[in-house]
N, C-alpha and C positions, 0 to 999 in steps of 0.2 A: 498494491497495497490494498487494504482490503477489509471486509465488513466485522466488526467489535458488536454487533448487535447486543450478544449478550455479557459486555463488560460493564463492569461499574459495580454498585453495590447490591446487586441480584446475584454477582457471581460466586459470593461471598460463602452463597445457603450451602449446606453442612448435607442436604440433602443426596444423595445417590442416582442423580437426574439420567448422568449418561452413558447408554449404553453403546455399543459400538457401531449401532447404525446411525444413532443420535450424533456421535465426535464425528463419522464422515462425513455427514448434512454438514454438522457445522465447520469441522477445516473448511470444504468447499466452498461455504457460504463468505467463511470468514478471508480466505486466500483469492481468489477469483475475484477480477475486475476487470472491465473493458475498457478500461482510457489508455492502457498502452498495447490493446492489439495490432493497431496501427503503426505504431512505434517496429514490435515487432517485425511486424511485415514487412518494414524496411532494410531490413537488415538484407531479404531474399531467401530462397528455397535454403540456403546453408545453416540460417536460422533455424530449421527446424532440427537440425543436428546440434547446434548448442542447446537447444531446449533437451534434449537426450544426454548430454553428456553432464551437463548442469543438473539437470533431474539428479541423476545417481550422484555426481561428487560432492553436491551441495543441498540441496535439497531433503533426501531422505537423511543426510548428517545432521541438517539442521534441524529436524520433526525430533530424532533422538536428542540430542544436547535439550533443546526445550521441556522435550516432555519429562525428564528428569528432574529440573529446576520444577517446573509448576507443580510437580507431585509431590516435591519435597518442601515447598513454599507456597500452598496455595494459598496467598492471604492476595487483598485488593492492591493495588498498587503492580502487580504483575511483574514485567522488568523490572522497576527500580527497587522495589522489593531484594530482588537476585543480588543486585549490584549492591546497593545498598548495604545488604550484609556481606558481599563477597569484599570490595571494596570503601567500604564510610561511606558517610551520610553525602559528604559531599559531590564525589561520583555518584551516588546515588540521584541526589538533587540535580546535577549535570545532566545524567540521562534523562530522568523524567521532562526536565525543562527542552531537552531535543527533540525529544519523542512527541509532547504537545507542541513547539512552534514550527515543526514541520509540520503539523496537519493547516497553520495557517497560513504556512506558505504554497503548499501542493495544491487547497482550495481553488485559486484562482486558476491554476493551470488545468483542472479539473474542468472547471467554470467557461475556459475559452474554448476547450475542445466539445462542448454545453452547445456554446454560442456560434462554434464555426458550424458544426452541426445543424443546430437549427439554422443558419442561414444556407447553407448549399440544400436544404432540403425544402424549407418553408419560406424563407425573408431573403430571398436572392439578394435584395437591392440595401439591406442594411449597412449604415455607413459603421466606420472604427469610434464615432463615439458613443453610437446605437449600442454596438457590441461590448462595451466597457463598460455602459449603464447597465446591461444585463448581466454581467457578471458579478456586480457589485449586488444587485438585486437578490441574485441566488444566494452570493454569502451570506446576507444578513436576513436570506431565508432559512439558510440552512441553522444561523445562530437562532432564530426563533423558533426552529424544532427542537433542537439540542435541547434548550433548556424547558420543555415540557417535561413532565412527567414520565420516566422510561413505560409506563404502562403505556401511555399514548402517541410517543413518540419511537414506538420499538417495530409498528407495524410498518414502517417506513422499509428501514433496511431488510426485513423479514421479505415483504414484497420486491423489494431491491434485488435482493438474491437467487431469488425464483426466475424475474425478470435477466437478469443476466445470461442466466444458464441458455435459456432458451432463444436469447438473443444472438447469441453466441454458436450453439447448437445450428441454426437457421443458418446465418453466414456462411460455417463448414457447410452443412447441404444446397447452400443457393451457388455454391462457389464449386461445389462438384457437379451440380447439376447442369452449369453452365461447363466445365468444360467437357464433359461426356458430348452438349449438345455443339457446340463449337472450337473446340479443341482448347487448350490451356492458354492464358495470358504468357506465361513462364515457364520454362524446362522445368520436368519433374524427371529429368535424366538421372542417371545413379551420379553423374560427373557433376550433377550444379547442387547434390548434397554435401560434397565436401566443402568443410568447414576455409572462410577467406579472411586472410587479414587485415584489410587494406579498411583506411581511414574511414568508410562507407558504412563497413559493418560492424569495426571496434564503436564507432559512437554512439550506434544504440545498443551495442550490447548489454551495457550495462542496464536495459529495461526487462534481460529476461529474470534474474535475480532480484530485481527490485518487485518482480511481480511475484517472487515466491513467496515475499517476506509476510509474517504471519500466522505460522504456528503456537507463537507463544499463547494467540489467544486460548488455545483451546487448552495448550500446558497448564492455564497459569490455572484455572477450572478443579487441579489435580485432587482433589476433597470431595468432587461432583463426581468422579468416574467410578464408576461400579467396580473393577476390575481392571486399574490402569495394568498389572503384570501382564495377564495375558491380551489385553484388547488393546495398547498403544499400540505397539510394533505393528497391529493387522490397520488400525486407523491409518499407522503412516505411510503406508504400502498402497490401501487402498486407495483414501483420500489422494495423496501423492500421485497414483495412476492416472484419478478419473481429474485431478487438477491441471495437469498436465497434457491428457489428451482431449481436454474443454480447452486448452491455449494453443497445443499443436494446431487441432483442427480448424478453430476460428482465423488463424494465421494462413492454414492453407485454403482455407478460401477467400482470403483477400490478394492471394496472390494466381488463385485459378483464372482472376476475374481483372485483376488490375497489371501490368506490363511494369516492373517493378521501378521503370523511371519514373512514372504517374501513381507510384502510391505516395496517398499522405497521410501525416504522423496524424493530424486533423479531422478530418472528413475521411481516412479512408475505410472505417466500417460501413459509412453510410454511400460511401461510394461504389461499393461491391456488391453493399446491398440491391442499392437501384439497378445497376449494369444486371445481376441475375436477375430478378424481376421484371427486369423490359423483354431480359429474352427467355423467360420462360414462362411467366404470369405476367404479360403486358395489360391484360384487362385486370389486374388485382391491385390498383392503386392504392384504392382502401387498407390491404392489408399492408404493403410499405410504408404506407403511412404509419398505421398501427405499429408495427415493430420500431418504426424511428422514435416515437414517443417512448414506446417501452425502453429503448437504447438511451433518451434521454433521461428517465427515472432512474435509469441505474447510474447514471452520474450524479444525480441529484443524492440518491439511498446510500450510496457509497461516502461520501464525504459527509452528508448527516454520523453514520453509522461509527466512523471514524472519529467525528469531532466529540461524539459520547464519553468511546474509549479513552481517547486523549485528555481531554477534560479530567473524568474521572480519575487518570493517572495522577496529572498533576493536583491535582484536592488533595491527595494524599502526601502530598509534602507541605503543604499548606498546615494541615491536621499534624503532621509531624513537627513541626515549625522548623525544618527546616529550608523553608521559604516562606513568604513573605505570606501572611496571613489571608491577603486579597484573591490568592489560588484557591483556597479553604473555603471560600465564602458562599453559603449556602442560600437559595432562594427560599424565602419564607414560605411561598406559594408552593414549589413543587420541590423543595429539599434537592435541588438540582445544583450545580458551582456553574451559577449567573455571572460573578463577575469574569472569573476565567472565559468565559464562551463571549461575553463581548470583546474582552480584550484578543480574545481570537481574529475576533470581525477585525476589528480595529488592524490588527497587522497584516491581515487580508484585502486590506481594504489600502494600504498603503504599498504594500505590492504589488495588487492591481494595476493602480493610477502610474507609478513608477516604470512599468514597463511597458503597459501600451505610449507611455512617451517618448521611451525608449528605441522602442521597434516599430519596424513596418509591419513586419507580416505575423500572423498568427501563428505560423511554423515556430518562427524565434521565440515570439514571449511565450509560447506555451514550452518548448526546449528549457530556456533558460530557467523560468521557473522550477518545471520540473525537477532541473538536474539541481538548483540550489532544492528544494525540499529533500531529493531523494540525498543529497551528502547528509545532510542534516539529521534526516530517518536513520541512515545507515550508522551514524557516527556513535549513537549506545550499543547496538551487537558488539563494537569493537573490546568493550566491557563484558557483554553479557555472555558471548562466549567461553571469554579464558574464567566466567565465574562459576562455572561447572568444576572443571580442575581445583579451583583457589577453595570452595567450598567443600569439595570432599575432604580436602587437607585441613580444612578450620573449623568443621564440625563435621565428621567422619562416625559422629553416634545418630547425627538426622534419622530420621525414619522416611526413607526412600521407596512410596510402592512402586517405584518404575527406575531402572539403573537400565544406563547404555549399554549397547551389547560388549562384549570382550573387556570388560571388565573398566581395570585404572589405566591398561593400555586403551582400549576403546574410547577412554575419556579423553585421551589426549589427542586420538586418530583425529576423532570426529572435530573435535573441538579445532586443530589444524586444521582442517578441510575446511570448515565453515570459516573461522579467520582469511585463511588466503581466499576465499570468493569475497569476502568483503571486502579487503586489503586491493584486489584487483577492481573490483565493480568502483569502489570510490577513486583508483588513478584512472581505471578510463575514462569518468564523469570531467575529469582537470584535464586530460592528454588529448582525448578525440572529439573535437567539436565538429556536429554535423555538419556538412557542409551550407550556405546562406545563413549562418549566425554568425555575426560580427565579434570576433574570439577577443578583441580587446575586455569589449563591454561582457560578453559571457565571462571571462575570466575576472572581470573586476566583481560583478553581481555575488559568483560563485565564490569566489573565494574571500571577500570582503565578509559576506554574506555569513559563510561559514564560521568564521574568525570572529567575528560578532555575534552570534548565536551564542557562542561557547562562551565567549567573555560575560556574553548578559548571565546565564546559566552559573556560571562561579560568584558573580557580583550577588547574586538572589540569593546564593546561599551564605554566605560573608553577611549579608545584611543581613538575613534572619536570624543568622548566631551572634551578631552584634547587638539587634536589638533584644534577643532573649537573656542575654547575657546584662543590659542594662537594664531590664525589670525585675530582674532577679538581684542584682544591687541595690 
């Protein structure tokens, strides 16, 4: 998931900003993250065959279905916008309300892989509730950037996203240079890229799709593009390319370097990083050093970046009234939604404390976490998709400068294709529990979790129409 730098009420400008070397920087910027390369790399070298096969059936479907909606709805509020008109206020309100409290749930899982990081790198001797206080720290750092000033608080994720790339970039070359100089961690046989189905690899599957997610932002922009006819389609070609072989490659080198029973969902960027650097720049400690830091800001810029856009989503139902006016609520000092970003902390901060009580190991509470945020992420696409279709049919006079390829059948292709990766990435998140995650507690967390999300999300909008409806009497 991934960087929103420029969402919020900047995205708004009527302005003609972007050109099509501008929308690839920013997909990139915006789709690109490091907290589940590890993840991936778990899965093993057949990973990098779902990352290919995912690419084309999901991925470029879902750049089109998006950039259609944004071009023909570029107003603030972005998805819930879509939904909202494709489906009422109230699905609308539902999305928007997923789409912010998964950014306060995924924080903390962000936050631990923060924390395992810094300690296998820096604080070897940190205890679990050393590691808990830092977690908690980051969040209600990240909520006192959030609510600065997007002028002053924009250089974050901007630097965030540079840093990545190159974080990343580094990995793939530390990870090929070591196994040129010692031969591979793991078979890079033609036989250990076919794709395997066994319990190991369906349970992180679902991180390669979760890592795609993020087109919309640059969709939703569609008022800013100079030329969305002929420059989307090369954006989502391009972008899509060099997105995808920025995650291929940081994956194959976590696996040139690491023997794939000792990789982890955790530490293992920082793991591969060190293994090449011993053996090929053993006197460059300095600059290991230097890249873990920069691996660290990008966890840090990333969930700032996020917590903007989110934020900013839900203000606008606030502004709508169809929730509860406390989302709306603007800081007087930097015109920022203050109370929203604390109530963020606030449930990041109760997830936190819940699961490090919960678990032993960092593996789990970061797993568990995760996969409650990412059901929770994924649960508005399951709307914003078929709202491509339901829109052409409920106002079919829009002014579209961007229509999917092959027409009304194309809307339906795409729109299919993107639905079944979702439909699928959300049952393997409930079916395949990594292996050392206690599936009682995962499944109660997940699917409690989920079910209560959604419940809060209807109740928010029922009160808002209740109380709007008793001021008006």
């Amino acid at each position: 998931m991934s960087d929103m730098a420029q969402t919020g009420k900047e995205s708004s400008s009527p302005k003609k900003a972007f050109g099509l070397l501008s929308m690839v920087l920013f997909s990139v910027s915006a789709i690109l993250v490091a907290d589940t390369v590890g993840a991936s790399a778990a899965i093993g070298v057949s990973g990098l065959t779902f990352w290919l096969i995912l690419g084309v059936a999901f991925f470029i479907p879902y750049g089109f279905v998006t950039a259609e909606l944004g071009s023909a709805w570029p107003d603030e509020g972005g998805i819930y916008v879509w939904v909202r008109e494709a489906f009422g206020p109230l699905w609308g309100t539902v999305t928007a309300w997923l789409y912010w409290v998964n950014v306060a749930l995924w924080a903390p899982s962000v936050f631990v892989l923060f924390t395992g990081t810094l300690k296998a790198t820096f604080m070897p001797n940190l205890s679990g509730m050393a590691e808990m206080a830092i977690v908690l720290v980051m969040i209600w750092l990240m909520v006192l950037v959030g609510i600065l000033p997007m002028r002053l608080s924009k250089w974050i994720p901007n630097l965030s996203a540079a840093l990545k790339v190159i974080v990343l970039l580094v990995l793939g070359i530390g990870g090929l240079a070591y196994m040129l100089k010692n031969g591979s961690a793991n078979s890079f046989a033609l036989s250990a890229f076919i794709p395997t189905f066994n319990m190991d690899s369906l349970g992180f599957m679902p991180v390669i799709i979760y890592s795609l997610m993020g087109f919309e932002l640059m969709s939703s922009a569609g008022d800013a593009i100079r030329d969305p006819k002929r420059d989307v389609p090369k954006m989502i070609l391009l972008a899509g390319g060099a997105i995808l072989f920025v995650y291929m490659f940081s994956t194959f080198g976590i696996l040139a370097a690491i023997p794939l029973k000792d990789v982890s969902i955790v530490t293992g960027i920082a793991d591969a990083l060190k293994i090449s650097f011993d053996s090929m720049l053993s006197g460059w400690g300095w600059l290991y050093s230097a890249i873990i830091v920069g691996l660290l800001f990008t966890f840090f810029g990333n969930m700032v970046t996020w917590s903007i856009g989110a934020n900013h989503s839900i203000a606008a139902t606030g502004m709508d009234k169809t929730a509860p006016g406390v989302f709306g609520h603007e800081s007087k000092r930097f015109g920022t939604p203050d109370y929203a970003f604390y109530l963020m902390g606030a449930i990041a901060t109760v997830v936190t404390v819940v699961n490090y009580t919960l678990f032993a190991s960092n593996e789990s509470i970061f797993w568990t976490i995760f996969a409650l945020s990412s059901v929770v992420f994924l649960l508005p696409y399951l709307l914003m998709f078929p709202a491509l279709v339901v829109l052409r049919k409920k106002f079919p006079e829009q002014h579209r400068p961007y229509k999917v390829p092959l027409g009304d059948a194309g809307a339906w292709i795409w729109t299919i294709l993107c639905e079944a990766g979702i439909v699928l990435t959300l049952f393997l998140f409930f079916y395949a529990v990594p292996e050392g995650t206690p599936k009682a507690l995962y499944w109660g967390i997940t699917g409690i979790g989920t079910l209560a999300s959604i419940a809060v999300g209807v109740w928010l909008y029922y009160h808002a129409k209740n109380k709007t409806a008793r001021a008006v009497a």
